[in-house]
C-alpha positions, 0 to 999 in steps of 0.5 A: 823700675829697681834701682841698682841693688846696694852691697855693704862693705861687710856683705862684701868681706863675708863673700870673700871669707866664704870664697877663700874659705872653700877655695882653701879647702879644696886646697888642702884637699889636694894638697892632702890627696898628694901627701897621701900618695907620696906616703904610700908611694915612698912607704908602701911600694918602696920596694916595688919602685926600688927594684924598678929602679935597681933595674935600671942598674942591675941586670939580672942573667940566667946561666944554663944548667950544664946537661947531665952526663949520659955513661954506659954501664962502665961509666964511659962516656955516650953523651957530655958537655964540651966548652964552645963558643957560640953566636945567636941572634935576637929578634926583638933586638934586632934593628936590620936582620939582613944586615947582621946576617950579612956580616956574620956571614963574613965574620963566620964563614957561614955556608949558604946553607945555614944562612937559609936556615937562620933566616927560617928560623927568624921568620917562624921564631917568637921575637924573645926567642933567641936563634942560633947561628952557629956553634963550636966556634974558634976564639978568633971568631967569637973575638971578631964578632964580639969587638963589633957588638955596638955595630951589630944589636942584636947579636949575643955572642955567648961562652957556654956548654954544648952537647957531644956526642962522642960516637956520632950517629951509632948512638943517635937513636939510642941518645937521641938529640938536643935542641933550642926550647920550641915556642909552644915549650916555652908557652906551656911552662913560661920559664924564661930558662927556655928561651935563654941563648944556648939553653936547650932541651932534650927532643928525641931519645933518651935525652927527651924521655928523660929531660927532667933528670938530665936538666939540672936547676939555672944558676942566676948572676946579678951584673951592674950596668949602663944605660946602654947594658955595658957592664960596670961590674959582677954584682952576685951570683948562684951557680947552677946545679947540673944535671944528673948523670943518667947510667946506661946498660949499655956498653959504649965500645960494643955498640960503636962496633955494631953500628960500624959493622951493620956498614952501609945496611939498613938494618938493626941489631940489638943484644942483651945481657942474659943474667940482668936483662941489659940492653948492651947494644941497641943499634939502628942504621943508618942514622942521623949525627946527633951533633948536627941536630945539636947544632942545628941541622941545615936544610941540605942535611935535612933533606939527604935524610928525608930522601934516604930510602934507607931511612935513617930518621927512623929507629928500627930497633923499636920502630920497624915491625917485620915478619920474623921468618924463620926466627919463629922455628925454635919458638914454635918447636917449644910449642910442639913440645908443649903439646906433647909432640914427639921431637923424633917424630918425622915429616916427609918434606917434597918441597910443597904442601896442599891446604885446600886449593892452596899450595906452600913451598918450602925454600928447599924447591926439591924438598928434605925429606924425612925430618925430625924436630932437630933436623927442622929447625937446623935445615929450617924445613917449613913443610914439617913446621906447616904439617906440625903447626897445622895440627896445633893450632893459631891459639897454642902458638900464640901462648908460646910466643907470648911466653917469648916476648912476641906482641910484648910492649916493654917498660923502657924509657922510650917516647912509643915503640911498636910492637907488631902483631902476634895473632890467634883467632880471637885477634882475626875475628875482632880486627876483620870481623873473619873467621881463622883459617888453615892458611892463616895457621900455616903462614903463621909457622914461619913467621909470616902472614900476620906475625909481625915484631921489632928487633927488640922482641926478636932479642927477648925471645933469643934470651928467653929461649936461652935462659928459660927466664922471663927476661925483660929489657933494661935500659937504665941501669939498675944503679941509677935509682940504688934499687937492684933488678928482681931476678927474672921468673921462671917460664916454667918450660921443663929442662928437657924441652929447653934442652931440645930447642937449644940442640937444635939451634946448635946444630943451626950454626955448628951442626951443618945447618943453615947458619953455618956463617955465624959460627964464633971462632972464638975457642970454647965459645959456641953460638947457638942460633936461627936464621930467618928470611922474611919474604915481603912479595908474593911469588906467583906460580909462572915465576916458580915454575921459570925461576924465581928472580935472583935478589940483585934482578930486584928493585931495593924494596922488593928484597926480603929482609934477612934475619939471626937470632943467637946467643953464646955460649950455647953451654952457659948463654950470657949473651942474645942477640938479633940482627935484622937486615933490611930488603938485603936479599941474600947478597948480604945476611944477617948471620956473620953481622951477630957472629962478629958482634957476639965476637967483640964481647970474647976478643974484641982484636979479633972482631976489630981485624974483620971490621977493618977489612970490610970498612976498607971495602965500603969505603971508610967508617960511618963519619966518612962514609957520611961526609961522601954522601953530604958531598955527593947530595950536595954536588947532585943538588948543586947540578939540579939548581945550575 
């Protein structure tokens, strides 16, 4: 057995050096490993941690571009800015929604409507989104609710700019609206511009096709402030850059008239200026406020405009595709001249016309008789135009109407347009794999059938016609960019052809024919013109032979549209237009409506009287007319839920 093991002094005082010895090192490793972080702490992220703490201290807002102006051609004023007070909540912010909602109902006087409203939008909204609750207030009630701020978190009441639309819906689908920035917006571009309260973007019309030139660039403001955000004081601030000012063809005043004087229609009208190829009026009705959008538009709203049968969502100028009638006679009598046919040429009318098994009526049941060219067209005689039409041919018709406009897209600053149909053999075959018949031609010689188009094409081709020139359609006026419009090329249509279709749409409105309603009283101003009346049911033989229902006998959708393209003076045209009236019938027509418009352009008093009259039968002007029918929805829906 061992005996314990005996340990010197100096054994004793090496293992302690030893243990000391290491110990320290480790020490100064660490003490180093520290210096070391609190070196590059203090000297390398300085400036990270400094601004994190100045962040503490300093907050930092973004002040919203102001919108850039939208003016007519004169620089009158479509859509600006006004000075508003409005409040918005902020969902991440918010500590109990209901209970806010409940005082800002109290505080602003909200309806029940748009308390339904900011709760949809709460739910369906992203936290850092900001919902509006309402715009447009008084000093009193953004001073109520500002002085309650610590008992509301949550809540941003907030001094800024708010889009106006001066003239209310007879601008709403040519401006369209604006609104808060989508979710989805904010999750493709990630600029925290989007989601700053009262900031919004451009979302129907030209204030979202042109978004990028009416945004402008933000404006940022650097704000001292306590740990509970109350503001010390102004540190720095950039202003914004507004927006452009975005100028128009357009001239302001006329297409206020025109959407006053399509009254309670559902309908459109559009004119053009001859020598530039402006779009002075581009008008659908009926139509949405576009300040309503703005502000955000409550469900009741919304759903009287989804339910209008009269559609008022939808811009028919550029959305509504329609059989031409008529409108296609001065069109197609170009095309006969172009064939060679002889305009003093004669075809007897008994009011039918045999194709196979097949028989076509004229609108005129006991016929016209012997008709010429001119006769034709100012009578508005389809039994010469199915005879004429049927020895031409779909596929020369179609060149002519191209020519015009017809199944043209235009280059416009618009989100789609539809451009409908002008068909010829070669189109029937692709699309229904069927050959092209006699029929086909002889519904196509009076703008039925296949042949489709918008109102806008409908104005092209009144101006072509008028002018012998490929106009094209503008929108944005030539002084936007500096940059002059090319004048229009030639269509290469011999004058005593053009001259011959001009006759003729004279006689239209002057002549004793068809449009005699649309006759200007304006001295030395004559409007040529052509009527059209779109069929869009089938009559059958046991309705003709007993007599064909009258238009109020119909239900709304089963009327036929009413048309009327013109242009004035017929000596020197300037002006074109086309009005479209739609399932009117013949209890309203399109005729007088372009008559009185073209009239504003010469003597504005005297179209002004005529309107005046008719709004007093109607029952007031557009705004009032829309605030009945608000109650009216209102007091219906009311009825239903009681």
């Amino acid at each position: 057995m061992k005996g314990p093991r005996i340990v010197s002094a100096q054994q004793q005082a090496l293992t302690f050096t030893r243990r000391a010895f290491v110990l320290g090192g480790l020490q100064a490793g660490v003490a180093g490993m520290l210096g070391a972080r609190m070196a590059w702490l203090s000297i390398a992220e300085n400036e990270r941690y400094t601004g994190l703490s100045e962040s503490n201290r300093v907050q930092a807002l973004v002040i919203p571009p102001r919108r850039g102006w939208i003016v007519d051609r004169f620089g009158r004023p479509i859509a600006i800015n006004r000075t508003d007070f409005r409040v918005d909540l902020i969902p991440d912010r918010l500590r109990d929604a209901e209970g806010a909602i409940a005082a800002l109902t109290r505080l602003l006087s909200l309806t029940p409507d748009e308390v339904e409203r900011v709760r949809e939008d709460l739910k369906s909204g992203a936290g850092y989104r900001p919902v509006p609750v309402k715009e447009n207030l008084s000093w009193e009630q953004f001073a109520a609710v500002s002085v309650r701020l610590p008992e509301l978190p949550g809540v941003a009441p907030a001094r800024g700019f708010s889009r106006f639309y001066p003239a209310g819906a007879a601008v709403a689908h040519l401006t369209g609206y604006v609104g808060a920035a989508s979710a989805k917006q904010y999750e493709a571009e990630r600029d925290p511009l989007l989601i700053t309260p009262g900031f919004k973007v451009g979302k129907e019309g030209l204030e979202r096709t042109m978004e990028r030139w009416l945004r402008g660039k933000p404006g940022a403001k650097r704000a001292e402030v306590t740990a509970r955000g109350k503001l010390v004081k102004e540190l720095t601030t950039r202003p914004e850059v507004p927006g452009h000012v975005l100028k128009l063809t357009v001239d302001a005043p006329l297409q206020a008239y025109a959407a006053r004087r399509l009254g309670p229609n559902s309908g459109s009208a559009v004119v053009i200026d001859c020598l530039t190829g402006g779009i002075l009026a581009m008008v659908s009705m009926p139509a949405y406020d576009p300040n309503s959008f703005s502000d955000g538009i409550g469900h009741s709203e919304w759903g009287m405009l989804s339910a209008n049968d009269h559609l008022p969502l939808t811009n028919k100028v550029l959305q509504g595709l329609y059989p031409p009638g008529s409108t296609v006679k001065p069109m197609m009598s170009l095309a006969l001249l172009r064939a060679g046919v002889d305009p003093h040429a004669t075809v007897s009318c008994s009011g039918a016309y045999r194709v196979g098994g097949g028989l076509f009526h004229c609108w005129r049941r006991r016929g016209h008789g012997p008709v010429d060219m001119q006769r034709a067209v100012a009578q508005s005689c389809d039994i010469y135009f199915y005879h004429m039409g049927r020895q031409l041919g779909i596929d020369r018709i179609a060149a002519t109407a191209r020519d015009l406009g017809m199944g043209q897209r235009f280059d416009l600053p618009v989100a789609s347009q539809r451009y409908g149909t002008m068909p010829d053999s070669a189109w029937k075959l692709a699309k229904y794999k069927k050959p092209w018949t006699v029929a086909d031609t002889v519904n196509a010689t009076i703008g039925q059938g296949y042949v489709l188009a918008n109102p806008l094409q409908l104005a092209v081709m009144a101006a072509r016609l008028a002018t012998g020139k490929r106009i094209d359609p503008l929108l944005i006026h030539p002084a936007h960019d500096r940059t002059p419009a090319p004048p229009a090329a030639t269509l290469g249509i011999p004058p005593d052809h053009l001259a011959i279709v001009r006759n003729a749409m004279a006689a239209v409105v002057n002549g004793g024919g068809t449009g005699g309603a649309a006759r200007m009283q304006v001295p030395d101003v004559l409007l040529a013109g052509k009527t059209g009346t779109a069929q869009v049911r089938r009559i059958t033989m046991a309705e003709r032979r007993s007599g064909v229902l009258g238009d109020s006998a119909l239900p709304f959708r089963m009327r036929d549209h009413s048309l009327f393209i013109g242009f004035a003076p017929f000596d020197n045209p300037r002006y074109a237009c086309a009005v479209v009236l739609e399932h009117s019938g013949h209890i309203v027509t399109a005729a007088p409506m372009a008559r009185d418009i073209l009239t504003f352009l010469y003597e504005p008093e005297r179209a002004m009287r005529t309107l005046t009259a008719l709004e007093g039968d109607w029952g007031g002007d557009i705004r009032t007319r829309m605030a009945k029918e608000a109650d009216a929805w209102a007091a219906a829906k009311a009825a239903r839920t009681a």
